[in-house]
C-alpha positions as CSV (number, residue, x, y, z in Angstrom):
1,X,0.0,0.0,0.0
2,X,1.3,3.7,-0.6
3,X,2.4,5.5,2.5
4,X,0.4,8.5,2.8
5,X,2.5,12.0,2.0
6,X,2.1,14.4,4.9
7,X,-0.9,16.5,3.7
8,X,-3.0,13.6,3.2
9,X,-2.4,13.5,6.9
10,X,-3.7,16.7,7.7
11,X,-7.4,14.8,6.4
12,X,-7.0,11.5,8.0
13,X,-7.9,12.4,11.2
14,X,-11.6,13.6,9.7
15,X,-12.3,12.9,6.6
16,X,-15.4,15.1,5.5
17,X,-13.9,18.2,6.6
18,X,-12.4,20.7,4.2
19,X,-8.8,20.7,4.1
20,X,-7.2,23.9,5.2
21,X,-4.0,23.5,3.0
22,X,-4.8,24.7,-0.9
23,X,-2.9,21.9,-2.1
24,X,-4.4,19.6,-0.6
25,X,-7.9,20.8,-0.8
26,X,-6.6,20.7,-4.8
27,X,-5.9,17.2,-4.4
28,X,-9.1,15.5,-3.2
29,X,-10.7,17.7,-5.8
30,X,-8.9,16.2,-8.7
31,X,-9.4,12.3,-6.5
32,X,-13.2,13.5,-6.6
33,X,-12.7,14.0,-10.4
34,X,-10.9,10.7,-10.8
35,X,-13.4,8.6,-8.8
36,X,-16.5,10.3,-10.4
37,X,-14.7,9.6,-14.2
38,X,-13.6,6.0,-13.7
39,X,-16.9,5.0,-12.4
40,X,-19.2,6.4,-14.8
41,X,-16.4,5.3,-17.8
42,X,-16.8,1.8,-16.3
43,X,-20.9,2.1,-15.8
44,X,-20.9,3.6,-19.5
45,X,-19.1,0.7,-20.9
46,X,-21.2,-1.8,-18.9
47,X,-24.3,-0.5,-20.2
48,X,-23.2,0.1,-23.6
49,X,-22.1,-3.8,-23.4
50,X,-25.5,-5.1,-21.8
51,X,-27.1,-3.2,-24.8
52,X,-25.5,-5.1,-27.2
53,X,-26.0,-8.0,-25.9
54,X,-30.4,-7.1,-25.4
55,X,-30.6,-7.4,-21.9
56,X,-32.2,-3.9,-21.7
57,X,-34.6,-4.7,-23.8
58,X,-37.0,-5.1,-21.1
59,X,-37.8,-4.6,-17.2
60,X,-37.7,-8.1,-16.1
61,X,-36.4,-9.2,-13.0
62,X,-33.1,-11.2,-14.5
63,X,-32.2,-7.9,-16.3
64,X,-33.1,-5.9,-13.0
65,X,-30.5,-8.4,-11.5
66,X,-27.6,-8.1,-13.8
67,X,-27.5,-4.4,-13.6
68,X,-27.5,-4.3,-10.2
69,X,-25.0,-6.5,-9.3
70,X,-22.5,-5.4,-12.4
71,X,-22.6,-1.9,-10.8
72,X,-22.4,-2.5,-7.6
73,X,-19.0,-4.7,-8.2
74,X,-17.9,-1.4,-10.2
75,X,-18.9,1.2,-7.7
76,X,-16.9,-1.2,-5.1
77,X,-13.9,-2.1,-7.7
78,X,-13.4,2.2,-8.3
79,X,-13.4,3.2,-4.9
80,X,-10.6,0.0,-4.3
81,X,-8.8,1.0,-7.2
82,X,-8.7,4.4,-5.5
83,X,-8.1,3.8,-1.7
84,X,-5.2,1.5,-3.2
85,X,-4.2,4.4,-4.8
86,X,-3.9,7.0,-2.7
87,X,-2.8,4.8,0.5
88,X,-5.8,5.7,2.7
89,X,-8.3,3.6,4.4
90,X,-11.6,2.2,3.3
91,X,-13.2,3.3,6.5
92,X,-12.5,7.1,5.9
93,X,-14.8,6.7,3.2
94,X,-17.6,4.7,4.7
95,X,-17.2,0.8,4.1
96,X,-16.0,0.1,7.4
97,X,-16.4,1.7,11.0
98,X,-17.3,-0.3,14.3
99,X,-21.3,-1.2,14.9
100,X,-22.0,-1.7,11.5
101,X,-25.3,-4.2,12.1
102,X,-26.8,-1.9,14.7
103,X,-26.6,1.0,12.0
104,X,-27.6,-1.0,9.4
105,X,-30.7,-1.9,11.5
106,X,-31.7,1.0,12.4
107,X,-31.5,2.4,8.8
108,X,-33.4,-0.9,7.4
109,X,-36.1,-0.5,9.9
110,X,-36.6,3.6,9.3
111,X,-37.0,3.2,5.7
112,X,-39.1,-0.2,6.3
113,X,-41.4,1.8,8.9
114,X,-41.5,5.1,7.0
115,X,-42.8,3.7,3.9
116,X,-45.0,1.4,5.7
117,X,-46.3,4.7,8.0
118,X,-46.9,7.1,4.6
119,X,-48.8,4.2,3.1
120,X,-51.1,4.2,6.1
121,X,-51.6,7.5,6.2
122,X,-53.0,7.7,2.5
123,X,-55.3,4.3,3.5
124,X,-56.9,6.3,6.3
125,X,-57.6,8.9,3.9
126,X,-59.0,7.3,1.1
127,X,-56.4,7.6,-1.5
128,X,-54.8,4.0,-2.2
129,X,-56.2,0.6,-1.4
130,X,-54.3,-2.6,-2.0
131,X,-55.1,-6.3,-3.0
132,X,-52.7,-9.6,-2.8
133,X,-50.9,-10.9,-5.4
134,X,-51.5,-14.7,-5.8
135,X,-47.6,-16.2,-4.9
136,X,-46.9,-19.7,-3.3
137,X,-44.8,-20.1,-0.9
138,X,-41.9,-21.1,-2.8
139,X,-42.6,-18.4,-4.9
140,X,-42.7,-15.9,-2.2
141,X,-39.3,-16.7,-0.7
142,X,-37.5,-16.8,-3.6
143,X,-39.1,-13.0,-5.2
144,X,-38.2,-11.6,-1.2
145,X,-34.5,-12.6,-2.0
146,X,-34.2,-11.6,-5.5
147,X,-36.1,-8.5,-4.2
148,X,-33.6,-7.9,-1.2
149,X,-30.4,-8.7,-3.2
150,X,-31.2,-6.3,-6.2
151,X,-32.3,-3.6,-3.1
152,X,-29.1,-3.9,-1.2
153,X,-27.0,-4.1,-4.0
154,X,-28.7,-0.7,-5.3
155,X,-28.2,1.0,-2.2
156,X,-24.1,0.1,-2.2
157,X,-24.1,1.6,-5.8
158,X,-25.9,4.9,-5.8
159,X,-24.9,5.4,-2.2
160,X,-21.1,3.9,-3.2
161,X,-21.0,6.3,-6.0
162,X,-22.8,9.9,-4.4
163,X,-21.8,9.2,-1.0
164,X,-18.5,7.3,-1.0
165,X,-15.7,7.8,-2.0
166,X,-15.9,11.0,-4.2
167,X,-18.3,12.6,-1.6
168,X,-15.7,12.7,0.9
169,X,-13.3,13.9,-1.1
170,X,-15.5,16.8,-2.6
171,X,-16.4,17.8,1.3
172,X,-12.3,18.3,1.8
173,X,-12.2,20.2,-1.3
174,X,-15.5,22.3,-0.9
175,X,-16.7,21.6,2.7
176,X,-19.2,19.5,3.9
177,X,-22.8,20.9,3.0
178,X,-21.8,22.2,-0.1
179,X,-20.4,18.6,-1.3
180,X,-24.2,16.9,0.4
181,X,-26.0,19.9,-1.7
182,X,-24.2,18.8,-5.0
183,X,-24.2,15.3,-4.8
184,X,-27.9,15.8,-3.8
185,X,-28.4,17.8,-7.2
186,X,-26.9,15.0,-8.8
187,X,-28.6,12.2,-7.3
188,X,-31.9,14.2,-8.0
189,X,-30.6,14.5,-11.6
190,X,-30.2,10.8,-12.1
191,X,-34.1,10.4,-11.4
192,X,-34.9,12.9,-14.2
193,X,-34.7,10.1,-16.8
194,X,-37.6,8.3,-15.5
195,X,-40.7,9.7,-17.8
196,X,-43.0,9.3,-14.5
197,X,-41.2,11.6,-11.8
198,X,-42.7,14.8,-11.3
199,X,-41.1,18.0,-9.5
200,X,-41.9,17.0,-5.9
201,X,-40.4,13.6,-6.2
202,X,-37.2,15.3,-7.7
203,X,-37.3,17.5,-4.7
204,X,-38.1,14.5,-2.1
205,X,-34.5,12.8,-3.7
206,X,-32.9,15.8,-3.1
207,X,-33.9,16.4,0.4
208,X,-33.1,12.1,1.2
209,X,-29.7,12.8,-0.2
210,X,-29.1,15.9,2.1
211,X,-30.6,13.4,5.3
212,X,-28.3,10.4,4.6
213,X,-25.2,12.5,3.5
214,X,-26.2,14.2,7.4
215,X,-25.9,10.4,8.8
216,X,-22.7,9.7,7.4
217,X,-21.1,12.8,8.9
218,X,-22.9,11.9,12.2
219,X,-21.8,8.1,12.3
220,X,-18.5,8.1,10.2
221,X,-20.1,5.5,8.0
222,X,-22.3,4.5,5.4
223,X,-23.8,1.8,7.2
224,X,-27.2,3.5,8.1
225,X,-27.7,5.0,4.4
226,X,-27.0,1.8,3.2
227,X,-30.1,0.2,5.7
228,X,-32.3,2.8,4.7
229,X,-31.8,3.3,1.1
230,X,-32.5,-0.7,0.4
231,X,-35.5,-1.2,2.9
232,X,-37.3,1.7,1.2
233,X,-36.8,0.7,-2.2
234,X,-37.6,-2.9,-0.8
235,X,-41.2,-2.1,1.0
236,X,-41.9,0.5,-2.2
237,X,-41.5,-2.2,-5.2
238,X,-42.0,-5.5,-3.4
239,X,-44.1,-5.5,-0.5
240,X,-46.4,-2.4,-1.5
241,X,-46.0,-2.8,-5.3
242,X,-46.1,1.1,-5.3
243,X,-44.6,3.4,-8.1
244,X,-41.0,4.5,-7.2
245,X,-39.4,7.7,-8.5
246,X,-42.4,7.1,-11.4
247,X,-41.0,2.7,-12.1
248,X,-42.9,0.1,-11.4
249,X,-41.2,-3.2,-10.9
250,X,-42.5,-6.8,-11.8
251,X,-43.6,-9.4,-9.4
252,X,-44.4,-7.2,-6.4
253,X,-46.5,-8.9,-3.2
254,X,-49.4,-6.2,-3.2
255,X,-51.3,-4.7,-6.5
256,X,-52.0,-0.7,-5.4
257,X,-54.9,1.3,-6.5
258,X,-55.0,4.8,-6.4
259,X,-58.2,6.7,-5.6
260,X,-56.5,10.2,-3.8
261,X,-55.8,13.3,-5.2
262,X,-52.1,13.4,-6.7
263,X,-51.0,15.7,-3.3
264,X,-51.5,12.5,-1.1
265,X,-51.3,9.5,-3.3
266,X,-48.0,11.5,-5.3
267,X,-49.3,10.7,-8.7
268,X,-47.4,9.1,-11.2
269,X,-44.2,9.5,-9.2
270,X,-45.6,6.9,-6.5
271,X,-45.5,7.9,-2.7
272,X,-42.4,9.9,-3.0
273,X,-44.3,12.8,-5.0
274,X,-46.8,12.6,-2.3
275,X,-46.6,15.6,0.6
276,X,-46.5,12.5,2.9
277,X,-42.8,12.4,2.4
278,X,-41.8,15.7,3.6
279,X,-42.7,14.9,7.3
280,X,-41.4,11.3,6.7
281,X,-38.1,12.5,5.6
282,X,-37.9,14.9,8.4
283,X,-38.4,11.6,11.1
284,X,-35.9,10.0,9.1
285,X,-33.6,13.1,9.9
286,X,-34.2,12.9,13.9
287,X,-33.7,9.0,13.6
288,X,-30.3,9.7,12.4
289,X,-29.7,12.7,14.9
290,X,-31.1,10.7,17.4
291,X,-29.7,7.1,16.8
292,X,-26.3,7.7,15.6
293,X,-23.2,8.3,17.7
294,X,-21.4,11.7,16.1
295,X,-17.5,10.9,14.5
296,X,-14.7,12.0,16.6
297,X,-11.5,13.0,15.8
């Protein structure tokens, strides 16, 4: 492993604070830039390849699958190639860190009980109702692993990729919120391709990104993001069979129907365009106050 130079040193000791030294804050810019270009490069050539070989041509679960884990192993293999690189640890850029289950849990069971509270909420009020999808057992078990895999996996790339690596390097260039504001933007962004989302699910993704980019500052880690990211996408597609950022996946438990008025319900976005999320996501910002010890130096 490289030996660290003596400014990296300066950031070792906390890594999502901005560098005082010019040269170094220089340096995790251009790392930023280097992380940010080899994984998209690598992404780009991975999707260019799966489109060659069809399996874009449709939404099924397989396909679903294969992106999911050929991203995640990229987003994984870039920030490697990187922390090789440079010398430093994994754990200053959130793969590692002491009571990783615990904030895992508590991430997994926020975004589990969120979703599960919003949906509530609109049922008391008329707007959605829900019937159940006819799945043996057999069946079940093995859509609630494909399901979770696909989930978790997701959560390790998007969250890898916007609040990894080049996020940590980007706060010692720029500071802190301004890097959670921009890789908020961007994670926003990357939702605008869905034909389905509408400006307040845009805005709900921005807001989440600012939360979980919060509970990796608080915990050091990106255990909790991680928990909370897959278990909402999770109880969204599979267990509620709900519209998510405007996509609708195959093979959910529940079939939805919507009866509300796009403000409750969220429309075509699904339950993230719904107001319901604004006070969710601010629970989900307490939970990580609350629950997660701060970082020390």
């Amino acid at each position: 492993m490289t030996k660290t130079d003596s400014s990296d040193s300066e950031v070792a000791a906390n890594p999502l604070d901005r560098a005082i030294d010019h040269k170094v804050r220089r340096k995790a810019f251009w790392r930023f830039l280097t992380f940010i270009g080899l994984s998209v490069g690598l992404i780009v050539v991975l999707m260019t390849l799966l489109s060659l070989l069809g399996q874009d041509a449709e939404m099924s679960l397989s396909n679903i699958a294969i992106v999911q884990v050929s991203t995640a192993a990229i987003i994984v293999l870039a920030t490697g190639i990187m922390v090789r690189a440079t010398g430093e640890p994994a754990t200053y850029f959130g793969w590692g860190q002491s009571r990783r289950l615990r904030q895992f849990g508590i991430g997994a069971a926020s975004g589990l009980g969120l979703m599960s509270l919003m949906l509530a909420v609109m049922m008391v009020f008329g707007g959605i109702s829900f019937s159940a999808e006819a799945l043996n057992f057999g069946d079940l078990l093995i859509n609630t692993a494909v399901f979770g895999a696909i989930f978790i996996l997701t959560a390790i790339a998007e969250e890898g990729l916007l609040r990894g690596y080049g996020f940590v390097q980007l706060a010692r260039a720029l500071s802190f919120w301004p890097a959670a504001i921009l890789s908020s933007v961007v994670f926003a962004a990357l939702h605008l391709g869905n034909t389905s989302e509408t400006p307040m699910g845009v805005g709900a993704v921005v807001v989440v990104g600012l939360v979980l980019a919060y509970s990796f500052r608080r915990s050091g880690a990106l255990w909790f993001a991680w928990g909370y990211h897959a278990a909402w996408d999770f109880a969204e597609s599979f267990i509620y069979g709900v519209p998510d950022s405007g996509v609708v996946m195959p093979g959910a438990l529940l079939q939805p129907s919507f009866h509300g008025a796009d403000w409750l319900t969220g429309g075509s976005a699904g339950p993230e365009g719904s107001l319901l999320v604004l006070p969710a996501l601010a629970l989900l910002a307490i939970i990580a106050h609350v629950s997660m010890k701060p970082t020390t130096t």
